[in-house]
N, C-alpha and C positions, 0 to 999 in steps of 0.2 A: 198661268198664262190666260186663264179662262177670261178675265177682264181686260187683257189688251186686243187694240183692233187690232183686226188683219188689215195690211195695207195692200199685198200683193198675193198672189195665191194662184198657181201650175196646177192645173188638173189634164191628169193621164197627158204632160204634153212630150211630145215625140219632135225628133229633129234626125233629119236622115237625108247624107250626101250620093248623088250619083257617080260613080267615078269611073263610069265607062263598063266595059266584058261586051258581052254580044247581047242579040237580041232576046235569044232564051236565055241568059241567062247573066242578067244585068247585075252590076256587081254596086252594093252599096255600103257607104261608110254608116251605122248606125251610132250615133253620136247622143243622144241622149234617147233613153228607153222608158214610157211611159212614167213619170216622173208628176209624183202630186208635191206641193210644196209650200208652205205656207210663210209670209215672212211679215211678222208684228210691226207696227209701228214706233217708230225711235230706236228699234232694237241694232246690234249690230251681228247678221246671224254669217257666221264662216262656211263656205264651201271648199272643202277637202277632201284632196284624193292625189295619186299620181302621176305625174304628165303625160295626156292623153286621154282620159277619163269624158273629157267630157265637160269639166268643168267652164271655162271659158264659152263655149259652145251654150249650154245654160244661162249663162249673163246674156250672152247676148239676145238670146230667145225674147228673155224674160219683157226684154224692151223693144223686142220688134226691130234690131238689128237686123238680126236674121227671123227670116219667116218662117213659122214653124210649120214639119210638114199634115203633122194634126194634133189634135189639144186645145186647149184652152187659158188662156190666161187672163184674170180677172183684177186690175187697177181700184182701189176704193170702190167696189161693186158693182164697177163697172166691166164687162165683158170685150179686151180692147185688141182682141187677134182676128174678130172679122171687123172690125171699123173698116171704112174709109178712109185716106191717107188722108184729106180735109176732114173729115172726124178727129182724126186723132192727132193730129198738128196740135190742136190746143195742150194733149194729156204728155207728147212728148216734151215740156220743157218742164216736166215734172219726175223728168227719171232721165239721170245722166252717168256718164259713165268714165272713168281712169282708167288709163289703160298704163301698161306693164311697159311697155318700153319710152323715158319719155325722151331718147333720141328719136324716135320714127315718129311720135305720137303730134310735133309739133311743125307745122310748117316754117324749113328755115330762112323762107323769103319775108317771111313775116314779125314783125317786130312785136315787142311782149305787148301794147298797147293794141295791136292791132287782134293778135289771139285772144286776146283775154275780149277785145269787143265786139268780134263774130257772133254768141248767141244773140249777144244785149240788141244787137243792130237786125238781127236774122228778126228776132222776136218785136220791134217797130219803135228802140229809141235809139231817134234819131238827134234829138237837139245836143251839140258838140260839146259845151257845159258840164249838162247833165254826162252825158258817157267817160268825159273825162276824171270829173269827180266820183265816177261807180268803180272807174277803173283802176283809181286812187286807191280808196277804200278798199278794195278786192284785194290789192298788191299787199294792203298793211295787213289785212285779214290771215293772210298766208304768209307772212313775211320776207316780200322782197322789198328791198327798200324803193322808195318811189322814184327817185333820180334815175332807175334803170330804165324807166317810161321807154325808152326810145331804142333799146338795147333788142337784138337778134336771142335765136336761144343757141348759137353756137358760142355767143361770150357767157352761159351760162353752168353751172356746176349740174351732175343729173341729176343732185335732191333739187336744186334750182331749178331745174328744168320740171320735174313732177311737183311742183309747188304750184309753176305758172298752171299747170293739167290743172291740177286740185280749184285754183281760181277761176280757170274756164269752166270747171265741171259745177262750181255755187253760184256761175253770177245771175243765173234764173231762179234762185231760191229754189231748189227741185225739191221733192219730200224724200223722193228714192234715189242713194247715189249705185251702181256696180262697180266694186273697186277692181280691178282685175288685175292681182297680183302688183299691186302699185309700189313696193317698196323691195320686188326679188330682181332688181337689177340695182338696188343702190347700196353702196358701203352698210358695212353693216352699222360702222356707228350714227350713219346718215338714215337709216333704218326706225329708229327711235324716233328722232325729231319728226320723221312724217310721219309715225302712228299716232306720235302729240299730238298733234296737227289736227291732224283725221277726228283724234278724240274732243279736242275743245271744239272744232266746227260742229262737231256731233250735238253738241251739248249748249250750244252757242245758236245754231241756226233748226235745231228741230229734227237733224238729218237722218235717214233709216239707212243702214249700208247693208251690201250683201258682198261680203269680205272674201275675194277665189284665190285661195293660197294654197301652198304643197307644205309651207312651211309650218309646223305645226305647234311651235315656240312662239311665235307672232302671233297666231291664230289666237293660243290659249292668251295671251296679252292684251290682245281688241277684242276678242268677239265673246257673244251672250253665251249663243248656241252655236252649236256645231251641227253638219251637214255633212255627213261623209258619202263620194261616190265614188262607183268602182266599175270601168268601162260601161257610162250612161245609165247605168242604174244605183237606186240611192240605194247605201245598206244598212244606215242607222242616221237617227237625226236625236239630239238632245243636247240640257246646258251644258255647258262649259265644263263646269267641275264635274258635275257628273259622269260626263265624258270622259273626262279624262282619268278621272277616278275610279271608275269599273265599266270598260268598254260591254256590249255585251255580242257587238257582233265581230267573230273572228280577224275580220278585215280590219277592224278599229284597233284592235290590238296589234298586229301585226304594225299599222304606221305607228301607233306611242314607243313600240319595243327600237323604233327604227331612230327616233327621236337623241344626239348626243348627250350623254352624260356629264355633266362639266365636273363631278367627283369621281377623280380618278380611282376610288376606292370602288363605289361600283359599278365601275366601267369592266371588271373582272366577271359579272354575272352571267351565267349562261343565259342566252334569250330565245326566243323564238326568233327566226326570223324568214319572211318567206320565199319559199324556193321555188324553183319551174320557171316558165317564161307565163309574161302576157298574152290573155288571148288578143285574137286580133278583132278591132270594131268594123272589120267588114265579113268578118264570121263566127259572132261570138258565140260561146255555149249555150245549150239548152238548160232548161232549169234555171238553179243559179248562176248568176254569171262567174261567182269568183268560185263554184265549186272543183275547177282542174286545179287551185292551188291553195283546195280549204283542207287540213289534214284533217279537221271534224266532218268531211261530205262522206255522207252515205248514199244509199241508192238513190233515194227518194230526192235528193241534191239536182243528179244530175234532167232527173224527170221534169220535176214541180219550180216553176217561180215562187221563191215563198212570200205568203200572204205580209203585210203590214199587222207587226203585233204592237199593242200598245201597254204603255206599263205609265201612266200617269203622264208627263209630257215627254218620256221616249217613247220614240219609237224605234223598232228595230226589224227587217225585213232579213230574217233567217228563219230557216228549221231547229236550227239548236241553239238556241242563244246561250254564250256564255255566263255558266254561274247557275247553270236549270240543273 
């Protein structure tokens, strides 16, 4: 990875909800936990972990949805979490985002011509022409046919419906998309066709994605590298195969072991798999976070956050990494 750029990059960034308690002793949701993160350019890197984690909360960070409560995050070398909302106007039509549900995600007073021309008109084209032939193109781009021009997205199917997203989310040519779980609410055979989708615009328009999935069969399908987090903190980041091939930290194993086996021969294997409850992210543990449900924590677990170790482009933030 040494020769590709970084296009985006999280340093030590923190994201933390207030949710009330009293005055001494104010209760807060901590949603991502120091978090450094590096994400290459054209790459498609998967964030993974399980509902709650934190993940989504990270996307949105990352593009200044949400503000983050300290950290850093750096756009092509640029430094873009204290700009100015007129500063940064320009850098947002270059990181957009999918979102997971695309019944909520589309307004249904609005016609597919009219969503899909919110950036383009937001952004200052205005000639009627011009926006109708972008709008064209964009529909065939994703494939809905064009004669829908005029169609609502309640006469639409929900891969239909996350296509129109996917068309409002390229018509500003962005460089960064965040996909957020964009295909865990559709059929599964409807599943495919939009990670095709996802993959030729990838490949078609230059795009870099940052892929927030639970699902980890999709993951291994789209993405480069993998990014596993486990309530706001990261606990391993590497390729694909790799990943999947010899996790090293405990928690990565524990979601592969979780993953169906479609040979029912063996579906017989005994496996790991993890027990306890989750802690909770408005009190989580000291030390490691995932050490109440690592059966490898020792003392030193519950003490010490463990350091970031590096093993060529994994990384892995444990004390005992699997396979030592």
């Amino acid at each position: 990875m040494e020769n590709k750029k970084v296009l985006l990059e999280a340093k030590h960034l923190v994201k933390e909800f207030p949710i009330g308690g009293t005055k001494k002793k104010p209760l807060t949701v901590h949603a991502v936990s120091d978090v450094n993160l590096q994400i290459y350019e054209g790459e498609t890197l998967a964030l993974v972990g399980e509902s709650g984690c934190g993940k989504s909360t990270l996307g949105r960070t990352l593009i200044r949805l949400l503000e983050p409560t300290s950290g850093e995050v750096w756009f092509e070398g640029e430094e873009i979490t204290s700009m100015t909302a007129k500063a940064f106007a320009g850098k947002r039509r270059q990181m957009q985002i999918i979102f997971q549900d695309p019944y909520a995600s589309l307004n249904p007073r609005m016609s597919v011509k009219d969503i899909i021309a919110e950036p383009l008109t937001t952004y200052g084209m205005k000639d009627r022409q011009e926006l109708e032939k972008r709008i064209k193109e964009l529909m065939k781009k994703v494939g809905i046919p064009v004669e829908f021009y005029n169609r609502y997205p309640h006469q639409f199917s929900g891969g239909q419906r996350q296509r129109i997203g996917i068309a409002r989310a390229i018509a500003l040519n962005p460089k960064l998309i965040i996909c957020d779980e964009p295909v865990s609410a559709l059929d599964v055979s409807i599943q495919s066709q939009v990670l095709n989708l996802l993959k030729d615009l990838q490949q078609e328009c230059g795009l870099t994605y940052l892929f927030i999935s639970h699902d980890l069969s999709v993951v291994k399908f789209i993405a480069d590298r993998v990014c596993v987090m486990f309530l706001g903190s990261i606990c391993e980041v590497g390729s694909t195969e790799e990943l999947y091939e010899q996790p090293l930290h405990p928690y990565t194993r524990f979601l592969l072991n979780a993953i169906p086996k479609a040979d029912p021969k063996l579906r017989t294997e005994d496996k790991e798999l993890l027990s306890g409850e989750i802690p909770s992210p408005v009190n989580p543990p000291s030390g490691c976070r995932f050490h109440t449900r690592c059966p490898y924590a020792k003392e030193i677990c519950s003490r010490e956050a463990p350091g970031c170790r590096q093993e060529g482009d994994r990384q892995v933030f444990c004390h005992f990494p699997l396979g030592e």
